[in-house]
N, CA and C of each residue as an Amber inpcrd file, in Angstrom:
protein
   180
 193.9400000 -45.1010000 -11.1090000 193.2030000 -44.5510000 -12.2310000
 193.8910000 -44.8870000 -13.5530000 195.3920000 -44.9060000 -13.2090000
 195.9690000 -45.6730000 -14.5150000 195.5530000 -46.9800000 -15.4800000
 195.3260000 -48.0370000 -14.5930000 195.2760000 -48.8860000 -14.8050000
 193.4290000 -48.9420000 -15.4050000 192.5350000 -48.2650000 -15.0200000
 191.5500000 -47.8910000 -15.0740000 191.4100000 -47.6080000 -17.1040000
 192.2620000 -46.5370000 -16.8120000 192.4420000 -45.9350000 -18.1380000
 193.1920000 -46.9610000 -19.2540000 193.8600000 -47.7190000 -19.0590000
 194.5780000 -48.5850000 -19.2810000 193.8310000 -50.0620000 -20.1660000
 192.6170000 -50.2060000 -19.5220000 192.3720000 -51.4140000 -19.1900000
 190.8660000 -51.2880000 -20.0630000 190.5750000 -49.5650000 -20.0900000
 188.8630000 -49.6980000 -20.3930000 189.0830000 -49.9670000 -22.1420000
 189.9660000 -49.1800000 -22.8390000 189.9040000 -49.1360000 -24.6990000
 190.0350000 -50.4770000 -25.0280000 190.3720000 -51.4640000 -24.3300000
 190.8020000 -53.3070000 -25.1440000 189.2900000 -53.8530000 -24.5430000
 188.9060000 -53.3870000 -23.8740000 187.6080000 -53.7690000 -22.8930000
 186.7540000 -53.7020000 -23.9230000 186.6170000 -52.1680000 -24.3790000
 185.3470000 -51.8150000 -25.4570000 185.8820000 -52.1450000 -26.6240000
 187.0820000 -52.5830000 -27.1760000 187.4710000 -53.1830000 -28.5920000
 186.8550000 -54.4740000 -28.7400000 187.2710000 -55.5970000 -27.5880000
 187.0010000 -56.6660000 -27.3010000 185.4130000 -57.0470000 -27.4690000
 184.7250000 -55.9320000 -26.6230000 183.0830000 -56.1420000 -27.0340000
 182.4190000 -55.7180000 -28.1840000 182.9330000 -54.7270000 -29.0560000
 182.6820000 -54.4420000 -30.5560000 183.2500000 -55.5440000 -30.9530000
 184.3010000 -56.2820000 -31.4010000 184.5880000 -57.2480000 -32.0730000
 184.1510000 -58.4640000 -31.7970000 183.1040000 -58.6370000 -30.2850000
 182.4470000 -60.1810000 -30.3590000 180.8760000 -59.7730000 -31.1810000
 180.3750000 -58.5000000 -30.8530000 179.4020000 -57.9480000 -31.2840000
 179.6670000 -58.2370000 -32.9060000 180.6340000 -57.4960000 -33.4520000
 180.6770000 -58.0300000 -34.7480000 180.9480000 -59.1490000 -35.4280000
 181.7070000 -60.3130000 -34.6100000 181.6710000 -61.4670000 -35.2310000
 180.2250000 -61.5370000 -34.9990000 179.4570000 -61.5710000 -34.0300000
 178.1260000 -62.2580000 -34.1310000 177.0680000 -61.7390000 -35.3770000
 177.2200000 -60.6670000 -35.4190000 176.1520000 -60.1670000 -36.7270000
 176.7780000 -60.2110000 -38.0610000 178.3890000 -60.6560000 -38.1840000
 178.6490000 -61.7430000 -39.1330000 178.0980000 -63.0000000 -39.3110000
 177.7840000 -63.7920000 -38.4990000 177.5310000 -65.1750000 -38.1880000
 176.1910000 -65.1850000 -38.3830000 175.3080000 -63.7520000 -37.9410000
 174.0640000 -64.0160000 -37.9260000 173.7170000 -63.4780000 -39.5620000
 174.1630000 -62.8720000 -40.0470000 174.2790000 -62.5030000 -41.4520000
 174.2700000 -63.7750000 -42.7090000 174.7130000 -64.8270000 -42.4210000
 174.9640000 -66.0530000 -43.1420000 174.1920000 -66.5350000 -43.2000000
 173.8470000 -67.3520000 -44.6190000 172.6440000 -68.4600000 -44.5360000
 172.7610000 -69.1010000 -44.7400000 172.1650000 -70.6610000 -45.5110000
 172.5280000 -72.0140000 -44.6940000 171.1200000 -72.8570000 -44.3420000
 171.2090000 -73.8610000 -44.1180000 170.6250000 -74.8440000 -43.6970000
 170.3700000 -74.8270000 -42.0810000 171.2940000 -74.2670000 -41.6080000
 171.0960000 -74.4480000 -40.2210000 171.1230000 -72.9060000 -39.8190000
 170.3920000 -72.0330000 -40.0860000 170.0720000 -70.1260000 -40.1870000
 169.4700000 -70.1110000 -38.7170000 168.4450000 -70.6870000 -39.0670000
 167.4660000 -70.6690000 -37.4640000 168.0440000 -71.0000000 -36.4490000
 168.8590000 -72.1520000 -36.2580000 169.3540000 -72.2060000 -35.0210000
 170.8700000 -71.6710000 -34.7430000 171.7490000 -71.4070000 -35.6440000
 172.3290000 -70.7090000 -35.1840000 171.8740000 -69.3160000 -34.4550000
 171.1990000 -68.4160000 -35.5540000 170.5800000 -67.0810000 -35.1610000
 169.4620000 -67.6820000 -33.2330000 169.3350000 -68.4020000 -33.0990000
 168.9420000 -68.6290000 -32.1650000 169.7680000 -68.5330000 -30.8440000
 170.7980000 -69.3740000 -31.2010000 172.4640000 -69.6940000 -30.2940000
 172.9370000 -67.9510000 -30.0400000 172.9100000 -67.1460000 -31.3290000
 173.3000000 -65.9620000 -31.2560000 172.8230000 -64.5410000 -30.2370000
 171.0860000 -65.2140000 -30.4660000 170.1830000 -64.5290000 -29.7640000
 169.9160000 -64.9260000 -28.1800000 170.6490000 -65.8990000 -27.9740000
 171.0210000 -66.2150000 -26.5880000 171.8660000 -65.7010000 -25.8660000
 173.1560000 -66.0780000 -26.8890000 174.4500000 -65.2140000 -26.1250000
 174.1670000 -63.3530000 -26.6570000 173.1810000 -62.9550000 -27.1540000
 173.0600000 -61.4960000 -27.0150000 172.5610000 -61.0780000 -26.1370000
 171.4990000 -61.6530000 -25.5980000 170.9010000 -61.9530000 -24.3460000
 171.8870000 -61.6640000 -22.9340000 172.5310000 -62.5020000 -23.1960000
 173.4370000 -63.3600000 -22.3300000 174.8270000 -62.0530000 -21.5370000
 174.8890000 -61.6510000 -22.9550000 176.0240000 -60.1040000 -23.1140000
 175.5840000 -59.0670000 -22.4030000 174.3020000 -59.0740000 -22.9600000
 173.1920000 -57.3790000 -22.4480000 173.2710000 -57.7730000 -21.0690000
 172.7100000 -58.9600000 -20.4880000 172.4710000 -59.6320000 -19.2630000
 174.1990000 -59.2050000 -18.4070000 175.0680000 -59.6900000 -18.7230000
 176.2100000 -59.1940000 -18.0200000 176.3480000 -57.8860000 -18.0420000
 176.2230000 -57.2630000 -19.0380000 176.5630000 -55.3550000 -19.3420000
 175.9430000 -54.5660000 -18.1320000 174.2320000 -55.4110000 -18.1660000
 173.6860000 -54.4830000 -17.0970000 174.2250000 -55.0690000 -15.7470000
 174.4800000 -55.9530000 -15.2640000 175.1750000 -56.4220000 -14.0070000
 176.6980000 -55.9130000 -14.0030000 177.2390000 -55.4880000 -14.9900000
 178.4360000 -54.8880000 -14.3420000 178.0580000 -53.5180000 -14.3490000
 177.2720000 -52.7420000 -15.3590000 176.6090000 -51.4060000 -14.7280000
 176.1370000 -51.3340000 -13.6630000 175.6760000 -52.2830000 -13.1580000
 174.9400000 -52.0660000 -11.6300000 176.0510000 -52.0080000 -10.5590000
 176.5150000 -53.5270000 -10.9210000 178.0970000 -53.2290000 -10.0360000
 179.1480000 -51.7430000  -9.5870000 179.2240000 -51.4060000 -10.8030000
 179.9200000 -50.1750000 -10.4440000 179.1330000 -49.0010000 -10.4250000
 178.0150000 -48.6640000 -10.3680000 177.3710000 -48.3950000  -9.8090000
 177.3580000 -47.8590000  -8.0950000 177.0030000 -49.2360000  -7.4580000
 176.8920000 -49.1140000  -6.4070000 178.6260000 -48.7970000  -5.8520000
């Protein structure tokens, strides 16, 4: 349970701070807006898509 406890606060730092680089990145404008925000909206996708597969995981 140590390691549990240990391991979860850099876990949820780590995912607020990719979360926030991205809505930095998606915040910027530019010539190339659309497809980045596109690239972004993939890997948000992509994030949610893992979040709920490791919720399910531990879960079961």
């Amino acid at each position: 349970m140590d390691v549990v406890s240990a391991l979860v606060p850099p876990t949820v730092m780590a995912i607020f701070f990719v979360f926030l680089i991205m809505r930095i990145v998606k915040s910027q404008g530019g010539p190339n807006k659309a497809k980045e925000d596109a690239i972004l909206d993939q890997a948000e996708a992509a994030a949610a898509q893992a979040a709920a597969l490791r919720q399910k995981s531990s879960d079961t």
